[in-house]
Every structure is written in C-alpha cells, then in structure tokens.
PABAKE-686065 format. One record per residue (C-alpha): residue in one letter; x, y, z. Coordinates in pm, 1 decimal, padded with zeros to 6 digits. Layout:
% PABAKE-686065
+-----+----------+----------+----------+
: res :       c1 :       c2 :       c3 :
+-----+----------+----------+----------+
:   A :        X :        Y :        Z :
...
+-----+----------+----------+----------+
//
This chain:
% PABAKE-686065
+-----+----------+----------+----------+
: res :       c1 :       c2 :       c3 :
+-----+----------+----------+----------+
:   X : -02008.7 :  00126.6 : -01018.0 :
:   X : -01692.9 :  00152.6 : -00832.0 :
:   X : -01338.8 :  00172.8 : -00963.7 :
:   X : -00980.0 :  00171.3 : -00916.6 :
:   X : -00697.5 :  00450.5 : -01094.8 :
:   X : -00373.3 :  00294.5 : -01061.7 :
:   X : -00130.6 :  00605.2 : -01129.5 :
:   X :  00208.0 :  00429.6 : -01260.3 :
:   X :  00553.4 :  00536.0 : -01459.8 :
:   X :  00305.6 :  00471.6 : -01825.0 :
:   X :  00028.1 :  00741.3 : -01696.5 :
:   X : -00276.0 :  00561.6 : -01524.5 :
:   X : -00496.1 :  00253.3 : -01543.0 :
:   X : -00844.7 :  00258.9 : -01493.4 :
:   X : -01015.4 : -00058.4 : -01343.5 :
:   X : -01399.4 : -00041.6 : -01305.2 :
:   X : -01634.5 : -00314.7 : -01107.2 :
:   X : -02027.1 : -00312.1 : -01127.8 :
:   X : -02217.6 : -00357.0 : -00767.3 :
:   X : -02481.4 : -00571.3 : -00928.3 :
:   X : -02511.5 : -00919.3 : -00810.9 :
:   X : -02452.1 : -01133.1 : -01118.0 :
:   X : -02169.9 : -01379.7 : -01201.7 :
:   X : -01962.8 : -01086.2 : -01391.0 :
:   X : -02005.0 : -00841.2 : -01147.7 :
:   X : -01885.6 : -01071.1 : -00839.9 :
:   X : -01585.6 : -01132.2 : -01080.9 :
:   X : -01477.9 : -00777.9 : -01154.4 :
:   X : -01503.9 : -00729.5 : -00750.2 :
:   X : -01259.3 : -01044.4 : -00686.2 :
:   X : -01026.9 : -00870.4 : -00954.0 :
:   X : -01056.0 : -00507.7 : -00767.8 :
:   X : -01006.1 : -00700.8 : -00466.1 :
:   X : -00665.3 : -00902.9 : -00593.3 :
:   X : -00517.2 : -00538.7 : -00731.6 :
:   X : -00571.1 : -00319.0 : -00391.7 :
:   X : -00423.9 : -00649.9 : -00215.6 :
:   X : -00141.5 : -00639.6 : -00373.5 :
:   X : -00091.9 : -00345.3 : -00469.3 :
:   X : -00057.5 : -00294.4 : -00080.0 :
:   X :  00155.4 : -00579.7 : -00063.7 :
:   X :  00423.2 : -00408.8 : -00283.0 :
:   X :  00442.7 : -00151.8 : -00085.3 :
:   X :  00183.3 :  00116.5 : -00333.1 :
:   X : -00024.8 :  00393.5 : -00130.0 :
:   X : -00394.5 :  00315.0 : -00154.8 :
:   X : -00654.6 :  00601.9 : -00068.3 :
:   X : -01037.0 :  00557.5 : -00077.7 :
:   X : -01298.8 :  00869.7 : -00160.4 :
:   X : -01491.2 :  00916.8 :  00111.6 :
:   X : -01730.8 :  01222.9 :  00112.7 :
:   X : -01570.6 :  01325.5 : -00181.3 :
:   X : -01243.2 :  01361.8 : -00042.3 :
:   X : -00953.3 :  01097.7 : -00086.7 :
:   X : -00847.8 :  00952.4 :  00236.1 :
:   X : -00540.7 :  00705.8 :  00257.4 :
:   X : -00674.0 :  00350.8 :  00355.3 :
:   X : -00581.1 :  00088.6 :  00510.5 :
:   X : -00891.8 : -00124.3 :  00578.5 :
:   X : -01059.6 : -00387.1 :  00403.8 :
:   X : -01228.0 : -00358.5 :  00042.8 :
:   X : -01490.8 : -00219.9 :  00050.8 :
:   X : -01701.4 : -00340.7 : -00285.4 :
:   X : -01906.0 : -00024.0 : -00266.3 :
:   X : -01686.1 :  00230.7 : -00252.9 :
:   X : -01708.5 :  00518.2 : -00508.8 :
:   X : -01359.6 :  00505.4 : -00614.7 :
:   X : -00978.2 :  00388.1 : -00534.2 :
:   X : -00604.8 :  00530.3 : -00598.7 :
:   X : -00297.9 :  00311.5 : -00583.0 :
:   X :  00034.5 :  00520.4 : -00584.3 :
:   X :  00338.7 :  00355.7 : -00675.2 :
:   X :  00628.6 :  00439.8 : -00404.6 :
:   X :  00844.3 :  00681.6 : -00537.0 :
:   X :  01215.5 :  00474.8 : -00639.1 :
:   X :  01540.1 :  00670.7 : -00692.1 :
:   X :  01775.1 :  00862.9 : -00521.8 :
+-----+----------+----------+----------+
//
C-alpha cells in the first residue's frame, strides 16, 4: 500500500492507494496520480521515501512507492 500526506494550513491529509490489480485499486492510483500532478502544478513541494529517507521528487509517479509528501509553498510576507 502506498500513500500520500498532504501537510496543509488544516494539519494533514492522508491519501492511501492499494498496489493490487483490481478495478478499485487502479482507481485509487489514478486519484494519487491526479493529487501529486497537481499538486506540482500549483507550485507544492513533493518528496518521495526512498530507503527510508524523504527525497524531493520530481519524476514520474511511481504507483509503488512507499509513501509521498506534498508541501504547500509557504505565502506571506
């Protein structure tokens, strides 16, 4: 199971996918896919866990991965 913490202004969000191949589980990956897109498209930070370490990313989705953060860009001044 993979899953996505979206840290925002209201605390975080927690979206989960299965890796199974079933109708569900190819629709929770579409939905994963659709957040980290545009998430990036707004202008969010998006890291990836790799070898237990977060890493910022900037690759494709990868359906497998252990886990994602988005982090909102900071606004103020």
């Amino acid at each position: 199971m993979g899953r996505i913490i979206v840290a925002n202004r209201r605390g975080h969000q927690l979206v989960e996918w299965e890796t199974i191949d079933t109708e569900e589980a190819r629709a929770g990956v579409a939905e994963a896919e659709r957040i980290l897109r545009e998430a990036r498209d707004s202008g969010c930070a998006v890291s990836k866990k790799v070898d237990g370490v977060h890493v910022l990313d900037r690759g494709a989705f990868d359906p497998q991965a252990e886990e994602y953060q988005i982090v909102a860009p900071i606004a103020g001044g």
